[in-house]
C-alpha positions, 0 to 999 in steps of 0.5 A, spaced: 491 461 498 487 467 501 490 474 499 491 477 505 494 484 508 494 486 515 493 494 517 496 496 523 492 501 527 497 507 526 495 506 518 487 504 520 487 511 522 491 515 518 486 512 512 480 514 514 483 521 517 485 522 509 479 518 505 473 523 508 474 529 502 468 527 496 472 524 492 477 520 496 472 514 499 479 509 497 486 509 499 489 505 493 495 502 495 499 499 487 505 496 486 508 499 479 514 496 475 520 501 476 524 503 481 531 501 481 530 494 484 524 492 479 518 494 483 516 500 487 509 502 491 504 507 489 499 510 494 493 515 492 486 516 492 480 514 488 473 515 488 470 508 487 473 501 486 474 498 479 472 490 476 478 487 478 480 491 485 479 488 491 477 492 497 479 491 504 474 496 508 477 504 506 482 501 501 483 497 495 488 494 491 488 491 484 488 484 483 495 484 480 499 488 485 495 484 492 499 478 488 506 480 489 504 484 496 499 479 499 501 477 506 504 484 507 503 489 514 501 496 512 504 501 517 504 508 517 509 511 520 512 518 524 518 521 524 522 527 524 523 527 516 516 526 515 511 521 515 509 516 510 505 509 509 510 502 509 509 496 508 513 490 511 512 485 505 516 478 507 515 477 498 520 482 498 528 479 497 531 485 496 530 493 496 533 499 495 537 505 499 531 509 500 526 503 501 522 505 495 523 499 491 524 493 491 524 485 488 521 479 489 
């Protein structure tokens, strides 16, 4: 089975908006323990990819967390609260209030 995540455009565009500094050539996109319903996602930078990461254009994520988010839709989304990356994950059973965490 190939490990798969799809980008809207919106999240394309704001990656490669915010992967232009020097040390930021990645958007690395982590799925952590914790949160209160079990799993939570994390988004950060890095300056190169490491042996077990897997690269989709100007993003990564670790072999371990494309597992549980594989077949995934990365947004980013615009709002009057703010804006922030989200990630329509149909491994997902259940979630939090706040849509930050998760479980599968």
């Amino acid at each position: 089975m190939e490990k798969k995540l799809n980008f809207t455009n919106q999240a394309l565009d704001q990656i490669n908006k915010i992967t232009n500094g020097k040390d930021k050539k990645f958007f690395r996109i982590t799925v952590q323990g914790g949160g209160c319903s079990g799993f939570k996602y994390s988004f950060g930078f890095a300056s190169k990819s490491n042996k077990d990461d897997v690269i989709f254009d100007k993003s990564v994520i670790d072999k371990s967390s494309l597992e549980i988010i594989s077949g995934s839709i990365i947004d980013f989304k615009k709002e009057m609260i703010g804006e922030t990356f989200v990630i329509d994950n149909p491994k997902a059973k259940a979630a939090c209030g706040c849509g930050l965490s998760f479980s599968v």
